[in-house]
C-alpha positions, 0 to 999 in steps of 0.5 A: 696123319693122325695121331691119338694119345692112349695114355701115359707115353703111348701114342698112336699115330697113323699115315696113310701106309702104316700105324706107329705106337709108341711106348704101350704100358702095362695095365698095372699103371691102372690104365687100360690098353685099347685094343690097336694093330701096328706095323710099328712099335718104339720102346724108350727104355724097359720100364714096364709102363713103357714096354708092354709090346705083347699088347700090340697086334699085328705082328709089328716091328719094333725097335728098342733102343738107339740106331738108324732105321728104316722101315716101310718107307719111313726113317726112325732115328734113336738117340741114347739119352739117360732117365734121369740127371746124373747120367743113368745111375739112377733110373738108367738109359732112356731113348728119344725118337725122331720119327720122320712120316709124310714130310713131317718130323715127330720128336718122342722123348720117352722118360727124359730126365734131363736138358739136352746137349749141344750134340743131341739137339744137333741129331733131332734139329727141326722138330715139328711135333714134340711128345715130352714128359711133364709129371715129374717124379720120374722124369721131366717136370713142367718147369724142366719140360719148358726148358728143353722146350725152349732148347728143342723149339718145336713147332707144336707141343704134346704133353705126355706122361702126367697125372690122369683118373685111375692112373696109379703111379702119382705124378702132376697133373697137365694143368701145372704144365699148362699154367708153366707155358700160358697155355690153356687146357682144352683137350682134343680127341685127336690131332689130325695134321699134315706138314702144309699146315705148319707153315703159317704157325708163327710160335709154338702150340701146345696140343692137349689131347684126351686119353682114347 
């Protein structure tokens, strides 16, 4: 499996039967959309940097809010969650995304705002790879992204939704989130994995990954 980050919380990830992304923004952010098909979209919550699913090619399904799905042979999970810490009334609903594919289980925050219940951290137990906010402003900043971190324990980390050039709305850089978790910032292209690999991996790593 691949998975390729597009910016802000839109990510690609490819099996060997299908193409998931996950909150496609809209160019207002100041970013720029590659050109991608899906079979599948997740959408977090309607902001317009999280929803801009006409961008997406190749007639996808797409799911928008919590509920147990099942499409082409993959199990998707959404779990109602707020955007903010005082249950929605700022910001509203957020939803977190278990994706389960090739054995492996992807954990999509979207814009969480706030540390997880016990109930929540019942429904997406043993998460393998983790894509969690830390620009702060409208969502999980790098110390809050370490506590739910810690609560989640991951077995592999990927920031999302931080400051990068061209990108207008004005949130914290990744390298705050790094220097947060001792981790160093060296991006990669892509990440390419398969379950097998994790189970050597003895502490949780943090994946760094440069807009495609």
């Amino acid at each position: 499996m691949e998975i390729f980050w597009l910016g802000q919380s839109c990510f690609k990830i490819r099996s060997k039967d299908l193409v998931l992304v996950t909150d496609p923004f809209s160019p207002e952010i100041g970013l720029k959309m590659p050109k991608t098909e899906a079979d599948i979209i997740t959408v977090s919550h309607s902001h317009f940097d999280h929803n801009n699913i006409e961008a997406i090619g190749g007639n996808p399904f797409v799911i928008d809010g919590p509920g147990e799905y099942e499409i082409k042979g993959i199990n998707i999970v959404g779990v109602e969650t707020y955007h903010d810490d005082v249950e929605g009334h700022e910001r509203g609903r957020n939803t977190i995304y278990i994706i389960e594919i090739e054995d492996l289980r992807i954990c999509h925050l979207g814009d969480l705002g706030h540390n997880l219940s016990n109930e929540i951290l019942e429904k997406i137990d043993g998460v393998d790879i983790l894509m969690i906010p830390t620009g702060g402003l409208f969502t999980l900043d790098s110390a809050k992204a370490q506590e739910v971190i810690s609560q989640i324990s991951p077995k592999i980390v990927i920031p999302m939704h931080y400051k990068i050039d061209n990108l207008k709305i004005n949130l914290d850089g990744v390298d705050k989130f790094c220097k947060e978790m001792g981790a160093s910032n060296k991006p990669q292209d892509k990440l390419v994995i398969k379950k097998a690999n994790l189970s050597e991996e003895e502490e949780e790593k943090i994946v760094i990954l440069n807009k495609k």
